[in-house]
NUMIBA-411068 format. One line per 2 residues: number of its first residue (from 1); their letters; for each residue x, y, z of N, C-alpha, C, O. Coordinates in nm, 4 decimals. Each point is the difference from the previous one (the first is absolute). Layout:
REM NUMIBA-411068
NUM> A> X/Y/Z/X/Y/Z/X/Y/Z/X/Y/Z ~ ...
This chain:
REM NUMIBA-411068
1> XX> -1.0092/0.2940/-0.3921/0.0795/0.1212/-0.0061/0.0865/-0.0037/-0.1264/0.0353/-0.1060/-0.0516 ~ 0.0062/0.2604/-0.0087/0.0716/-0.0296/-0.0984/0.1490/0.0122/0.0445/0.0317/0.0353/0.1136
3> XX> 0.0747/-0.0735/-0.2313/0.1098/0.0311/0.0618/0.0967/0.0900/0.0886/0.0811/-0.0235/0.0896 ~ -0.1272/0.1386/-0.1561/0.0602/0.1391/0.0682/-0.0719/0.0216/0.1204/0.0403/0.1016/0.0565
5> XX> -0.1616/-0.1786/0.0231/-0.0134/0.0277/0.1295/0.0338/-0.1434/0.0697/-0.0419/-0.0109/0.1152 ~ 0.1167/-0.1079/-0.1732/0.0315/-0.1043/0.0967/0.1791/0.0789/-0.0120/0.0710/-0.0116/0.0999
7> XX> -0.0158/0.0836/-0.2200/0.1216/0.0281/0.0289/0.0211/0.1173/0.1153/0.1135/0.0062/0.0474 ~ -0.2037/0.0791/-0.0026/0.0233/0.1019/0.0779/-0.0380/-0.0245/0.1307/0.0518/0.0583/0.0953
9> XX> -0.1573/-0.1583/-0.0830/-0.0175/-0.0773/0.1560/0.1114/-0.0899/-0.0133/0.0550/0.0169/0.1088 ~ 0.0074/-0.0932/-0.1648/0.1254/-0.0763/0.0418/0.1300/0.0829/0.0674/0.0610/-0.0309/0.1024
11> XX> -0.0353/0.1547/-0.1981/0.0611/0.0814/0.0871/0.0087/0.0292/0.1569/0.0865/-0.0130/0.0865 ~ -0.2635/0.0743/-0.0940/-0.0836/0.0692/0.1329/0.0657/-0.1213/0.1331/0.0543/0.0157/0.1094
13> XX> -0.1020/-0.1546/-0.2049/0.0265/-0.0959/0.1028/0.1485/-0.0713/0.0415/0.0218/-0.0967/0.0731 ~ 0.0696/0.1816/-0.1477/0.1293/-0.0365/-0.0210/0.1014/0.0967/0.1192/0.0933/-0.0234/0.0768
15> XX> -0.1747/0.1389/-0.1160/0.0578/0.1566/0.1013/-0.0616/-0.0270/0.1555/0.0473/0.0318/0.1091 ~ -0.1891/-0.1131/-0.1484/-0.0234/0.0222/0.1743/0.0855/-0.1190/0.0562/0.0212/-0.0034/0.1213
17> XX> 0.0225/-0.0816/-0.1927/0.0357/-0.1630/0.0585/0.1246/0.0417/0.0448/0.0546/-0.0393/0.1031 ~ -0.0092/0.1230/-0.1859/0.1885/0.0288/0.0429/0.0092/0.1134/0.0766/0.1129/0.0387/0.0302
19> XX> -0.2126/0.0243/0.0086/-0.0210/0.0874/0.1448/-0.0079/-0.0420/0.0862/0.0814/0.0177/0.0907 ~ -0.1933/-0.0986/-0.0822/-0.0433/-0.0665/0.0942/0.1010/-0.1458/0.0583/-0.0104/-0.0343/0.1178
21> XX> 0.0912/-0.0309/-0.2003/0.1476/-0.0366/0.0005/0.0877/0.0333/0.0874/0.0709/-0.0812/0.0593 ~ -0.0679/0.2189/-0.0417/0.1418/0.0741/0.0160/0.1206/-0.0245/-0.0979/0.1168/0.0063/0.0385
23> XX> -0.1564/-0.0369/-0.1780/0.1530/-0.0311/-0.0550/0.1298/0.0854/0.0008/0.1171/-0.0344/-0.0164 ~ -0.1710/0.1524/0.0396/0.1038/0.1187/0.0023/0.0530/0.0067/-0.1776/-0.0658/-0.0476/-0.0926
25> XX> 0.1814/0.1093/0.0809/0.0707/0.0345/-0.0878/0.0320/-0.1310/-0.0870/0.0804/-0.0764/0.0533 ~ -0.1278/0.0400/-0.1723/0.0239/-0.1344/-0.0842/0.0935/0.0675/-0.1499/-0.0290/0.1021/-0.0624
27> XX> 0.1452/-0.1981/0.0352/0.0625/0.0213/-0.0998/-0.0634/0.0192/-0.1377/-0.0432/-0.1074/-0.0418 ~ 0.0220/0.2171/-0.0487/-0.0977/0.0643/-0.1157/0.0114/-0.1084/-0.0787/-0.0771/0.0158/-0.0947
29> XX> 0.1660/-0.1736/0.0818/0.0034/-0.0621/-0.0626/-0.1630/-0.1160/0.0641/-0.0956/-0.0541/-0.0555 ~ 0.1188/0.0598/0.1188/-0.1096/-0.0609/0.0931/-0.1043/0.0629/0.0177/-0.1009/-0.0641/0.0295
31> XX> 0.0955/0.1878/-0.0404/-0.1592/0.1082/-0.0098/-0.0389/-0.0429/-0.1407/-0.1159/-0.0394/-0.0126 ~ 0.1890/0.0404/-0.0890/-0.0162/0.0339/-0.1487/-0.0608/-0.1671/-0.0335/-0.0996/-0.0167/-0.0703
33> XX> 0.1655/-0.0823/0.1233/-0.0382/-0.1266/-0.0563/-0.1172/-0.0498/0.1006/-0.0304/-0.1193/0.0026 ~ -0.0485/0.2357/0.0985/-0.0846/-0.1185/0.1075/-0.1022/0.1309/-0.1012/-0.1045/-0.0568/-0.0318
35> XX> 0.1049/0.1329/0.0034/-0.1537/0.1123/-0.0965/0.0281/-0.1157/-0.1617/-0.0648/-0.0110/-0.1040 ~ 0.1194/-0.0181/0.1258/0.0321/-0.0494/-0.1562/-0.1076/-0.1479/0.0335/-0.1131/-0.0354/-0.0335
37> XX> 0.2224/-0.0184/0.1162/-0.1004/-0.1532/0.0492/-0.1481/0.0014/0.0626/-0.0614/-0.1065/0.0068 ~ 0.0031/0.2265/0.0393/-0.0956/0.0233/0.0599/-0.1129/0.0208/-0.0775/-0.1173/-0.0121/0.0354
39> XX> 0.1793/0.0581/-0.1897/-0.1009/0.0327/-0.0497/-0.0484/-0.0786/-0.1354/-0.0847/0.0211/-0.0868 ~ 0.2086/-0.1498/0.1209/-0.0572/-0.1230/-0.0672/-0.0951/-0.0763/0.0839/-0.1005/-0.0462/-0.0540
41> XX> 0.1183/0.0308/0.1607/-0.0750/-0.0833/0.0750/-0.1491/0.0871/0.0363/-0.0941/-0.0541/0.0581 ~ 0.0933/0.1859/-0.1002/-0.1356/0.0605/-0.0466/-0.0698/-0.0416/-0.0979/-0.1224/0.0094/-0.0087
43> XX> 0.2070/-0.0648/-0.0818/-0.0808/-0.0569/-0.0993/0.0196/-0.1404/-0.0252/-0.0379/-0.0696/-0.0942 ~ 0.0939/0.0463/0.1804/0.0270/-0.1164/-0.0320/-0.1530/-0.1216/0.0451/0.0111/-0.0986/-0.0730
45> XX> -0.1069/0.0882/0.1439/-0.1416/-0.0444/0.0108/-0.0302/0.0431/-0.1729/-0.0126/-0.1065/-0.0604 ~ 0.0016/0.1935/-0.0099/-0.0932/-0.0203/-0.1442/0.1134/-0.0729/-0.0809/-0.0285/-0.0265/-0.1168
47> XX> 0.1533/-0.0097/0.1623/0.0198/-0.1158/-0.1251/-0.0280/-0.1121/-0.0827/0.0689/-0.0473/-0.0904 ~ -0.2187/-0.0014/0.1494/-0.1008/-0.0131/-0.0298/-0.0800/0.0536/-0.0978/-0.0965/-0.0662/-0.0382
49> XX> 0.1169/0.1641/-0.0049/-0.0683/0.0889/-0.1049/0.0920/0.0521/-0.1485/0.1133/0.0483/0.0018 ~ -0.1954/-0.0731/-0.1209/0.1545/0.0351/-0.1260/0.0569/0.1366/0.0137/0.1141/0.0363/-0.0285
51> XX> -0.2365/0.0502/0.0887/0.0524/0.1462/-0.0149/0.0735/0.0472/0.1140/0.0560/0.1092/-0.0100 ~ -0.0443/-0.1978/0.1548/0.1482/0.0690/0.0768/0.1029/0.0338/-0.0714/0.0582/-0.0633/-0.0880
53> XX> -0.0368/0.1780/0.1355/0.1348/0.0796/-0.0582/0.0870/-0.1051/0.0223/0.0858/-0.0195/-0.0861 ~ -0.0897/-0.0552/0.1870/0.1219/-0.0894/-0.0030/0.0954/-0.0655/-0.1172/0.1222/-0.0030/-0.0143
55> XX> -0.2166/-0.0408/-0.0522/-0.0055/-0.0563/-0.1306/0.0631/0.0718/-0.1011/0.0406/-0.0513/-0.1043 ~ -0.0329/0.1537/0.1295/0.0263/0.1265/-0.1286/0.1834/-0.0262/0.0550/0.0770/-0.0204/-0.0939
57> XX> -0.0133/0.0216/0.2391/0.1547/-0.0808/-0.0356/0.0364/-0.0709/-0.0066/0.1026/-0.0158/0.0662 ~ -0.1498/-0.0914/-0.1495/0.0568/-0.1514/0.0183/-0.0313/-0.0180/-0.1274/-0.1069/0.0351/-0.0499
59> XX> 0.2582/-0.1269/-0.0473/-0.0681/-0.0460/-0.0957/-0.0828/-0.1039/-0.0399/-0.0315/-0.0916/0.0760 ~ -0.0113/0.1025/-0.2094/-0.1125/-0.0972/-0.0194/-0.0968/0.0219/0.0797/-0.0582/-0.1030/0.0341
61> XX> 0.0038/0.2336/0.0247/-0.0936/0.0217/0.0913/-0.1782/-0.0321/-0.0270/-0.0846/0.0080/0.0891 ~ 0.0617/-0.0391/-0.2104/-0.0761/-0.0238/-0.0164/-0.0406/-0.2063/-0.0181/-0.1110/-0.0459/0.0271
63> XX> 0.2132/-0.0285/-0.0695/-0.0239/-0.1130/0.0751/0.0125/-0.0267/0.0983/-0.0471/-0.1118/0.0210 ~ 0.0969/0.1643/0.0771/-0.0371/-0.0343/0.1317/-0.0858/0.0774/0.0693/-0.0376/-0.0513/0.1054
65> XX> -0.0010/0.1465/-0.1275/-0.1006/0.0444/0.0285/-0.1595/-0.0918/-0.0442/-0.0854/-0.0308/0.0831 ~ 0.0796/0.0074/-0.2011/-0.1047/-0.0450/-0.0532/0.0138/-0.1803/0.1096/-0.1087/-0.0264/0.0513
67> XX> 0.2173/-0.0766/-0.0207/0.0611/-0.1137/0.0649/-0.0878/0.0215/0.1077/-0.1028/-0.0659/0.0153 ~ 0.1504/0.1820/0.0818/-0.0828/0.0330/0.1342/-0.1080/0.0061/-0.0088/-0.0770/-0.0735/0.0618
69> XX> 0.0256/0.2083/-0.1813/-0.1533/-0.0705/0.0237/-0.0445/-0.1111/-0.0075/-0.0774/-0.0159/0.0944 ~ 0.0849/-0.0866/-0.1662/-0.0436/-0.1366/0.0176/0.0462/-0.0497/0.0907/-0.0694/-0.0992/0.0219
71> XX> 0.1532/0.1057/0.0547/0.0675/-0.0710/0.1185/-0.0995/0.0968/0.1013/-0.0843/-0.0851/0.0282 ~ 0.0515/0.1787/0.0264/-0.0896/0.0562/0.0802/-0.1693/-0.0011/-0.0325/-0.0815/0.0183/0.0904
73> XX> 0.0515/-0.0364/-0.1966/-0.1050/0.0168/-0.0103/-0.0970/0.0889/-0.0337/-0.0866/-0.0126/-0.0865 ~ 0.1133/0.1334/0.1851/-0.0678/0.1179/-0.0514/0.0765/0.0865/0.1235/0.0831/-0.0445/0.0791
75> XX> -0.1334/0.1728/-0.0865/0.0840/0.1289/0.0937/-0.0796/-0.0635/0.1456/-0.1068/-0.0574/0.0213 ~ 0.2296/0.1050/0.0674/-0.0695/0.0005/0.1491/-0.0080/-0.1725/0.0515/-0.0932/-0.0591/0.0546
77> XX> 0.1576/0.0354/-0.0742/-0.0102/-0.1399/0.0582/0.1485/-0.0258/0.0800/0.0435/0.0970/0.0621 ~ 0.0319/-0.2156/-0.0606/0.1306/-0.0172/0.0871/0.0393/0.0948/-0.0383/-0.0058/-0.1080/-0.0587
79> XX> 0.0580/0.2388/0.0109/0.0989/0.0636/0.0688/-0.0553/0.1003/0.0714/0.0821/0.0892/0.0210 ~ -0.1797/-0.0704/0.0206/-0.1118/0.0453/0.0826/-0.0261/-0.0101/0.0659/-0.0830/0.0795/0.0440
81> XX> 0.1365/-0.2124/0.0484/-0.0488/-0.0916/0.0700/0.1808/0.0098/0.1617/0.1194/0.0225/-0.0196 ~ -0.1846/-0.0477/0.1320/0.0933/-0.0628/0.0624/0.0766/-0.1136/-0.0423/0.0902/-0.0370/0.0751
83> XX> -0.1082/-0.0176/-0.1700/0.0933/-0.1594/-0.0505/0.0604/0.0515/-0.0649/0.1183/-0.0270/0.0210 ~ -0.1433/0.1429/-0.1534/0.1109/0.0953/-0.0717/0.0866/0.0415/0.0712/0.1215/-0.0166/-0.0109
85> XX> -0.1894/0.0831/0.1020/0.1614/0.1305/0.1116/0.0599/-0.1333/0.0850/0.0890/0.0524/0.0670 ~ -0.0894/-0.1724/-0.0388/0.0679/-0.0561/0.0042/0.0910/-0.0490/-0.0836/0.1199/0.0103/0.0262
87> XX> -0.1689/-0.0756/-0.1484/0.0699/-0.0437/-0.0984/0.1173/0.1267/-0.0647/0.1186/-0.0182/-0.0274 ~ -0.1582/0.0816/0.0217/0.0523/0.1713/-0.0359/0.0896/0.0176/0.1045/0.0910/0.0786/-0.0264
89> XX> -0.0893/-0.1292/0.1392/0.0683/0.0863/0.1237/0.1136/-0.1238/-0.0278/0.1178/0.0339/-0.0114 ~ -0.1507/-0.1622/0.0017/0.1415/-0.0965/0.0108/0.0693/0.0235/-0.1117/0.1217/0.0164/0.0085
91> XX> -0.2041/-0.0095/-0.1643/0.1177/-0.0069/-0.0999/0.0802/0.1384/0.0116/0.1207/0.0167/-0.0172 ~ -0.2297/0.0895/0.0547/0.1132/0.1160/-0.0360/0.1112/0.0465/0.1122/0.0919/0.0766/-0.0291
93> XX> -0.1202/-0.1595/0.2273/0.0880/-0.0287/0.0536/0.1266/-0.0616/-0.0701/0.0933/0.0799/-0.0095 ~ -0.0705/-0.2072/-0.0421/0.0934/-0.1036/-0.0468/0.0799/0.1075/-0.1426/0.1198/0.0219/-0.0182
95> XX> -0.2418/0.0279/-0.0643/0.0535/0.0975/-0.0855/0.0992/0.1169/0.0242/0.0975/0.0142/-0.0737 ~ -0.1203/0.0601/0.1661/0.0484/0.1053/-0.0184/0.1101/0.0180/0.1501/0.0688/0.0966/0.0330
97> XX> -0.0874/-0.2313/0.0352/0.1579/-0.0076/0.0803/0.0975/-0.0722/-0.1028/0.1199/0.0124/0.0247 ~ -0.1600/-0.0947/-0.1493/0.0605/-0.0593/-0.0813/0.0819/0.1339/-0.0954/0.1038/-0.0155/-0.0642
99> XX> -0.1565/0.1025/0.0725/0.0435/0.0822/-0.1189/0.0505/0.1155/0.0193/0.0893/0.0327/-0.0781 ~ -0.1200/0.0417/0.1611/0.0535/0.0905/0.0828/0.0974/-0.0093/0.0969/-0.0015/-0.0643/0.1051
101> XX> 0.0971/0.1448/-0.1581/0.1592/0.0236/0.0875/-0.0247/0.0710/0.0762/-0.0383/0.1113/-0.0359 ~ 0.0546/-0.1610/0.2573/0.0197/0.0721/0.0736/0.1076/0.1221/0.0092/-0.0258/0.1100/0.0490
103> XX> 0.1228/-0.1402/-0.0922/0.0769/0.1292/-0.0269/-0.0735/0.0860/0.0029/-0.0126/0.0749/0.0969 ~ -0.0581/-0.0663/-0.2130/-0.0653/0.1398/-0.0351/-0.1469/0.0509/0.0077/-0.0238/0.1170/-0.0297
105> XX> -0.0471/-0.1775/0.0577/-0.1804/-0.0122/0.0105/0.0146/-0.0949/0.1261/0.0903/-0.0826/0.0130 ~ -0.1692/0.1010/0.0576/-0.0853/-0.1041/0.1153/-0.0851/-0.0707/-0.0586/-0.1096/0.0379/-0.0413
107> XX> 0.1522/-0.1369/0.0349/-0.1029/-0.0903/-0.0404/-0.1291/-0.0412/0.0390/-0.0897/-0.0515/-0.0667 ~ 0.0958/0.0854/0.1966/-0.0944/-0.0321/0.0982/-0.1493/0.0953/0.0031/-0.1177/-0.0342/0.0108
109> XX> 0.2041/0.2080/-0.0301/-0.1063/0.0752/-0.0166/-0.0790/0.0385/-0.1821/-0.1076/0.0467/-0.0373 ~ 0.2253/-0.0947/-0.0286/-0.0933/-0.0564/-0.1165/-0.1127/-0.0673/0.0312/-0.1104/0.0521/0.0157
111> XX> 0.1462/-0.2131/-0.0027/-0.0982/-0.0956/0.0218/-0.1201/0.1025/0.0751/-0.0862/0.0319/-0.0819 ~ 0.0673/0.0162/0.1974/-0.0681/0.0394/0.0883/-0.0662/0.1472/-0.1308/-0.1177/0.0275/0.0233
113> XX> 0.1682/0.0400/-0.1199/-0.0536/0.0797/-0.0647/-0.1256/-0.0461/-0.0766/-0.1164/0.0401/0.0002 ~ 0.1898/-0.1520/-0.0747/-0.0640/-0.0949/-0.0532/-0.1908/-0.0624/0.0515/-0.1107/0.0130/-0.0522
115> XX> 0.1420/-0.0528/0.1272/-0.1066/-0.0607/0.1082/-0.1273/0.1418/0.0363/-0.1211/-0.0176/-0.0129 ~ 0.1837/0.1506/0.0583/-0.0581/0.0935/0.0350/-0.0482/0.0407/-0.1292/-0.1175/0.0360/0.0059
117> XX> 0.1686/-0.0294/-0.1210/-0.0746/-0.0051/-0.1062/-0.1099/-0.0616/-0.0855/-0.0751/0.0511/-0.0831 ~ 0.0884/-0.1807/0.1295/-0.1126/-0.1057/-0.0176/-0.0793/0.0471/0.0983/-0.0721/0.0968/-0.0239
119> XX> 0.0723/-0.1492/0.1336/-0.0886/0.0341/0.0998/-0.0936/0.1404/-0.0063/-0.1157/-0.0023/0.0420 ~ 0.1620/0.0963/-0.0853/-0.0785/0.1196/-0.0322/-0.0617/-0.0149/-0.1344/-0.1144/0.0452/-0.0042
121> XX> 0.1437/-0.0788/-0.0691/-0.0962/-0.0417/-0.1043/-0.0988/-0.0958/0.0388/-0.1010/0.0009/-0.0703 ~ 0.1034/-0.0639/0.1420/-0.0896/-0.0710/0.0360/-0.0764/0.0889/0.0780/-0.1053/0.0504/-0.0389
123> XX> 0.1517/-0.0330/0.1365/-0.1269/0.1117/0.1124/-0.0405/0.0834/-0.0708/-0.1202/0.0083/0.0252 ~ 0.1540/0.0831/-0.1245/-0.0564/0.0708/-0.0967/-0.1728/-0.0486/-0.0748/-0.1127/0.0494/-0.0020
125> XX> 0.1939/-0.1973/-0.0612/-0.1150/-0.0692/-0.0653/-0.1410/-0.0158/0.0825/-0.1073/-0.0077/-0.0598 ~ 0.1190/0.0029/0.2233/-0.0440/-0.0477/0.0685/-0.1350/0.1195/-0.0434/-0.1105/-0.0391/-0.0374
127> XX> 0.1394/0.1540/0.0486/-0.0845/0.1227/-0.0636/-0.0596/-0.0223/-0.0628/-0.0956/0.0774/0.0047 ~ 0.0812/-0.1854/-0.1153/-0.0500/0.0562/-0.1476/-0.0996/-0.0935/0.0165/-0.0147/-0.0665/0.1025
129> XX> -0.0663/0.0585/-0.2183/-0.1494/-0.0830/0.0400/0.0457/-0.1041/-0.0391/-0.0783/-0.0720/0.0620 ~ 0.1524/-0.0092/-0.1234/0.0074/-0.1230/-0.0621/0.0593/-0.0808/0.1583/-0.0391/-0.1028/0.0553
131> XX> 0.1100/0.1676/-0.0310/0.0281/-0.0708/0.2049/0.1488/-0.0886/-0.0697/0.0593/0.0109/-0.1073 ~ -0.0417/-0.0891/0.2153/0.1461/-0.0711/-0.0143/-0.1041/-0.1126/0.0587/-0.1043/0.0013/0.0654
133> XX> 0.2256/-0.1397/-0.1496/-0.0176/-0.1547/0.0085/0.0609/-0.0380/0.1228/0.0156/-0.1212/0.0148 ~ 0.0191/0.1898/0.0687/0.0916/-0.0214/0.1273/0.0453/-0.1310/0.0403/0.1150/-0.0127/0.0419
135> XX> -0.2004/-0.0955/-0.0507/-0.0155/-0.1413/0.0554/0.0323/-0.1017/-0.1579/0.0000/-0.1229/-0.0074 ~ 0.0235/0.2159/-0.0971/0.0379/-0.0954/-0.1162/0.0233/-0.1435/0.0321/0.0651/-0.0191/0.1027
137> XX> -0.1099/-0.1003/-0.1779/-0.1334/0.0112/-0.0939/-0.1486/-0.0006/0.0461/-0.1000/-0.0031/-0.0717 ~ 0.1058/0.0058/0.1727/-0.1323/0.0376/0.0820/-0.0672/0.1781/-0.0699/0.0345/0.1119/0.0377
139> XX> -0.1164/-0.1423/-0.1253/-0.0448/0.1289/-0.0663/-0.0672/0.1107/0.0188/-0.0562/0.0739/-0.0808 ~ 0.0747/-0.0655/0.2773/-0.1019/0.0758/0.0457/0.0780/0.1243/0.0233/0.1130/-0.0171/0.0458
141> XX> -0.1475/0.1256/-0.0661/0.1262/0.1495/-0.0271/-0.0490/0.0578/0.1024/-0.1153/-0.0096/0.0420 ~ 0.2415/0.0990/0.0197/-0.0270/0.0647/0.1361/-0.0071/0.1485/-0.1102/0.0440/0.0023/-0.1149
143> XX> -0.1056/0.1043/0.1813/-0.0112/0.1725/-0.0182/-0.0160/0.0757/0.1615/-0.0586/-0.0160/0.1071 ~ 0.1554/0.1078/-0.1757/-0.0354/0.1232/0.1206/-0.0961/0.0990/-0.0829/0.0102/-0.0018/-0.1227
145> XX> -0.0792/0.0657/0.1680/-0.1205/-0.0674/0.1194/-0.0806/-0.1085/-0.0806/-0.0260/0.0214/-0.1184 ~ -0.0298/-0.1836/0.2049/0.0075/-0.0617/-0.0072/-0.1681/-0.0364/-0.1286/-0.0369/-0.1007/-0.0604
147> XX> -0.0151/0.2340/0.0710/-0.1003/-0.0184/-0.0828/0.0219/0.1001/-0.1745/-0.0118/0.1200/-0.0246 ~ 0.0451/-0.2326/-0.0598/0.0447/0.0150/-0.1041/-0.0453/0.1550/-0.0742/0.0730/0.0791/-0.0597
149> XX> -0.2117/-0.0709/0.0866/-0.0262/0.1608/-0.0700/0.0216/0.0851/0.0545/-0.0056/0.1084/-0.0582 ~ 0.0394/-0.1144/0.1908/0.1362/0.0987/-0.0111/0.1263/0.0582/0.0088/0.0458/0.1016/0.0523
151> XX> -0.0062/-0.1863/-0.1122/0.1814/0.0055/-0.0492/-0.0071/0.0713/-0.1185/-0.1096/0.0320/-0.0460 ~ 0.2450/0.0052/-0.0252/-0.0017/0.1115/-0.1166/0.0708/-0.1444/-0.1112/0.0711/-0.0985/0.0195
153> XX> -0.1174/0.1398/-0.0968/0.0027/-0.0497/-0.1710/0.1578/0.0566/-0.0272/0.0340/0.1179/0.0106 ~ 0.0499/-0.2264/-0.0466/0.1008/0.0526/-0.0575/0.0496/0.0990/-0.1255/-0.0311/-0.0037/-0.1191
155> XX> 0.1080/0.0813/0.1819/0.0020/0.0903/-0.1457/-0.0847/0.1290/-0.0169/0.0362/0.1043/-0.0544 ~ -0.1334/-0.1268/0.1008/-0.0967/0.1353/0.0304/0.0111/0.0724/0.1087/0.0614/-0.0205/0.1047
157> XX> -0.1508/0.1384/-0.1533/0.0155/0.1295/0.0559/0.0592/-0.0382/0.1903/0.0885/0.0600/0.0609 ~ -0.1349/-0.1224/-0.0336/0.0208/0.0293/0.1954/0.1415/-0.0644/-0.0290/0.0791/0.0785/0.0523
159> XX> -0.0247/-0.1571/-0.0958/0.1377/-0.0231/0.0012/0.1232/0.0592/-0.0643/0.1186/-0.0267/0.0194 ~ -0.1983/0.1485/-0.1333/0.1120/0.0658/-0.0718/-0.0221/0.1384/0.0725/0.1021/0.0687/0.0016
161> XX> -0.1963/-0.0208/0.0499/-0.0122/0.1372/0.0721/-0.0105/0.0261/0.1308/0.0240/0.1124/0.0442 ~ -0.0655/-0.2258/0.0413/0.0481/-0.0261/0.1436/0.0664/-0.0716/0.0671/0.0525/0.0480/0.1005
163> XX> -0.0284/-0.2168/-0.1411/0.1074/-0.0768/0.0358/0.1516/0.0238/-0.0361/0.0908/0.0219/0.0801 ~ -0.0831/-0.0300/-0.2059/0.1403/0.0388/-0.0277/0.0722/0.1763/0.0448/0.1161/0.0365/0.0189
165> XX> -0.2398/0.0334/-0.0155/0.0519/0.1674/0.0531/0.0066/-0.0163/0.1482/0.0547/0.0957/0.0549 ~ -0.0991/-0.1994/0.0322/0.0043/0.0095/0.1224/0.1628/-0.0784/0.0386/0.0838/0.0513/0.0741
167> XX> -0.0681/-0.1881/-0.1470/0.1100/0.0057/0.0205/0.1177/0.0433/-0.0300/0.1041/-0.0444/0.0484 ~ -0.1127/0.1348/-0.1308/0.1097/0.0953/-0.0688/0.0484/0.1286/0.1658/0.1042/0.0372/0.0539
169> XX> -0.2234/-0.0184/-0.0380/-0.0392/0.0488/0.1081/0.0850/0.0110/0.1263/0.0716/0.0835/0.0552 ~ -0.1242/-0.2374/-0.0322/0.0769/-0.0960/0.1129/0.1839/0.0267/-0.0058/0.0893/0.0382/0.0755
171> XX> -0.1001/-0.0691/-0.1660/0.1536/-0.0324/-0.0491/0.1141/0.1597/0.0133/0.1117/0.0259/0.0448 ~ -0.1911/0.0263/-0.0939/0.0374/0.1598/0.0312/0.0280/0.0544/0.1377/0.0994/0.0576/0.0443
173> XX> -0.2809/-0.1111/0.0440/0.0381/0.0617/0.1216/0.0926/-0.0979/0.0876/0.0357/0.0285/0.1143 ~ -0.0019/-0.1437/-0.1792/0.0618/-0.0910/0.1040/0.1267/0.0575/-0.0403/0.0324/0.0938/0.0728
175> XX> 0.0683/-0.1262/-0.1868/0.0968/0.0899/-0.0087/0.0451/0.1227/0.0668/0.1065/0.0157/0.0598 ~ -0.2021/0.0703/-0.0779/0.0428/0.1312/0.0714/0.0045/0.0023/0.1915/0.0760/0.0691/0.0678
177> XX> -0.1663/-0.1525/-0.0237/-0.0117/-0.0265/0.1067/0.1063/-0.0945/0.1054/0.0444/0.0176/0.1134 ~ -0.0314/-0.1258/-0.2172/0.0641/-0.1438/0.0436/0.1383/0.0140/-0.0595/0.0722/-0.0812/0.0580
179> X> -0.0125/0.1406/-0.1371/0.1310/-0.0523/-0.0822/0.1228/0.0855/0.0393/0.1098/-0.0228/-0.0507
């Protein structure tokens, strides 16, 4: 998938999680920083790759970008993997109760933005024909549906004219319905 449809299913999966929650009414300081955090941890699985946007805020983004790739190997591997969203789930737990003032943000539903953002990038990937490493380093990749030709090719037509318009979709009728 490309970016702009793992950033709009992270949402999709962000609005149904905090419905389905009951969080009720959350301080706009805490709405503003869990869409903010949510939609790093959308991208945050291709940091692995030089061209995540990620890269484009951090300086020196291009040596460490270029670091990771050699430290990963190639796209789709650990952070792809259940051993990533673990590893991912402890540092950016320890991270972001470390750094974030309860006063003013929940820390808690950050973290939890965070996570729902990974996690949907991942189920996303699960779509596409290349499949996910799930069992990293065990190299055998899971896909929905489970027979590779037919899942959709990232980037092309079924994902820029029906996946991403369906969840735009979603997101619309859940709003108007749910909010």
């Amino acid at each position: 998938m490309i970016a702009r449809t793992h950033d709009v299913g992270a949402v999709a999966l962000l609005l149904t999680t905090a419905v389905w929650l009951e969080l009720g009414m959350l301080p706009t300081a805490t709405i503003i920083a869990c869409l903010i955090v949510n939609q790093i941890g959308a991208l945050l699985p291709d940091i692995d790759q030089a061209s995540n946007q990620l890269w484009e805020l951090m300086p020196a983004d291009r040596l460490f970008s270029k670091f990771l790739n050699k430290l990963f190997g190639s796209h789709r591997t650990l952070s792809h993997s259940i051993l990533g969203l673990v590893i991912i789930y402890k540092i950016s737990e320890w991270l972001i109760f470390k750094l974030i003032n309860p006063s003013f943000v929940d820390p808690g539903l950050v973290f939890g933005a965070l996570i729902v953002g990974y996690v949907s990038h991942l189920f996303l990937d699960l779509f596409t024909e290349e499949g996910l490493p799930l069992l990293f380093p065990i190299k055998w990749k899971f896909g929905i549906p489970p027979f590779r030709q037919l899942r959709i090719k990232s980037g092309k037509w079924v994902e820029k004219y029906i996946i991403f318009p369906l969840i735009l979709v979603y997101i619309v009728w859940f709003l108007i319905n749910k909010w």
